[in-house]
C-alpha angles and dihedrals in degrees: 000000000000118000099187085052090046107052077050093056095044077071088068085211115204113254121218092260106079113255094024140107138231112238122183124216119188109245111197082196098084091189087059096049118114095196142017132208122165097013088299129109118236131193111228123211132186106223130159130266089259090055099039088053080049100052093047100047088058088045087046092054093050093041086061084031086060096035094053097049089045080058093045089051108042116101120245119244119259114238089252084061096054079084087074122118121239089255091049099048083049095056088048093061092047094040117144124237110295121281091223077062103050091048087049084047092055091044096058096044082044087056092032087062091044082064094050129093108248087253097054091053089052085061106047099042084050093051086044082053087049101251109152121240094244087054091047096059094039083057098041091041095232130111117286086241083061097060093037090050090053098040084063092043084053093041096050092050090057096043089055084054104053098040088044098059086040088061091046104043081031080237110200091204093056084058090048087045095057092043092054093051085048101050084049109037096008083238140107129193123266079031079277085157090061086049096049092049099053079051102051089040083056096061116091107256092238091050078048087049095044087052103051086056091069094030111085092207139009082240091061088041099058087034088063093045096055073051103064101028087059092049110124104278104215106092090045101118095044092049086053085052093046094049098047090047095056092035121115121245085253104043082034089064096043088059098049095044092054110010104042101088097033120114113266101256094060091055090047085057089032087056098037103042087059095040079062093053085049095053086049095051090043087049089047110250129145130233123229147176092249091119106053091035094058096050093045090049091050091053090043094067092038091062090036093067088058097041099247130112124261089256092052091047100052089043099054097016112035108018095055095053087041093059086040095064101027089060093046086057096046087050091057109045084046089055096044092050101041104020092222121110119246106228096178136030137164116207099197 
């Protein structure tokens, strides 16, 4: 979700059809935006006033959503630091990525060109400085698919990279990095989203349940499931050992009776997700229904503007556009990684 087009939209500013509403949609295309504001394109649409409170009811939820996650996330101070000033406490919360990352960030572009032929890295450095892919080819004299099919070689390099060195420095803004690009595209680099998917349709629906009671959003839920699955994966079978043997008879049963003949990835979630429930309760938090109920409000009032209930809407609404994209994605990690084209495929 876009702040900067979120804090726009809350204007509810008139379109040029009489009784609509002007909504933004950030547009990484900057040649198909339709406006600009802080240096970045936006689409612009022309909705109701039904679907513009709509809209911004979902955009509302992920903004908290965001914000609570930012002050879940954020290090406490150390005593020596209690001497800051206010200014200076200020700047601390606010504080940009790391230098130490950004630096980190340059090196392995730097080494992730030395790999590239001197045309690939043409291409790549031309699409960073905005040139469209269309331009690009007119420039280097060669097919649009030629460039396209060089910009994702190259892509894929740098997302290996990158995924890669957060494994193995276990990096939080890697993981930011991955919910953003899923809550605008509903999609995540290396197909991690596919990945994740297969793993969280794995996990038995009352362990789902038990986890979205000590979890405050779904957001935080799935977040701390990229989390674990990208921990580093070679102590896995030890951290499974370590977990049984310490297991109750009881904890020890349920795992057996749904977990044993899981891969090993969806018993690694599946351990860490309630070692971290664990961790909450010994702390002394308290679990709630704040996840599922927010999801359930937001679709409500969804259904409430078309005069269904929530069931009804999900069902014809949600559901539908949910199988639809899902399947597309499926579709497309099966094809990158086997070169062969799914035909059929059937989502539940």
């Amino acid at each position: 979700m876009d702040k900067l087009a979120y804090h726009y939209n809350k204007k509810k500013l008139p379109a040029k059809t009489e009784g609509k509403y002007l909504y933004y949609y950030p547009c990484e295309d900057m040649e198909s935006a339709t406006a600009y504001m802080g240096g970045r394109g936006f689409v612009t649409i022309e909705v109701t006033e039904k679907e513009w409170e709509a809209l911004i009811e979902l955009d509302r939820i992920e903004y908290n959503n965001e914000h609570k996650y930012v002050r879940h996330t954020t290090e406490l101070l150390d005593e020596e630091d209690e001497s800051l000033t206010s200014k200076q406490l200020e700047n601390f919360h606010v504080k940009d990525t790391p230098i130490d990352t950004k630096v980190a960030n340059y090196h392995y572009k730097k080494d992730l060109y030395n790999q590239l032929t001197e045309d690939e890295e043409k291409v790549l450095k031309m699409l960073e400085n905005g040139a469209t892919q269309k331009n690009i080819a007119k420039t280097l004299n060669v097919t649009q698919g030629y460039v396209s099919m060089i910009k994702a070689k190259a892509q894929y390099n740098y997302d290996y990279a990158e995924q890669t060195t957060a494994i193995k420095t276990n990096c939080p803004e890697y993981l930011w990095k991955c919910w953003n690009l899923f809550t605008k595209k509903l999609e995540m680099p290396m197909f991690l989203d596919v990945e994740m998917e297969y793993v969280l349709r794995h996990l038995h629906p009352n362990d789902i349940a038990h986890f979205l009671y000590w979890y405050y959003s779904l957001g935080e839920f799935v977040r701390f499931s990229i989390r674990y699955y990208l921990y580093n994966e070679e102590a896995l079978e030890k951290e499974k050992s370590e977990y049984l043997s310490k297991a109750s008879d009881q904890e020890l049963a349920w795992f057996l009776q749904n977990y044993a003949d899981a891969v090993p990835l969806v018993q690694i979630v599946y351990i860490r997700l309630i070692t971290e429930v664990e961790c909450r309760r010994e702390r002394g938090l308290h679990g709630n229904n704040k996840a599922a109920d927010g999801l359930y409000t937001a679709v409500e009032k969804l259904a409430k503007r078309v005069n269904i209930s929530p069931e009804e809407y999900y069902e014809k609404r949600i559901y539908p556009i949910i199988v639809n994209i899902r399947t597309r994605r499926i579709k497309q990690f099966y094809r990158f990684y086997s070169g062969k084209t799914l035909k059929k495929l059937n989502y539940f």
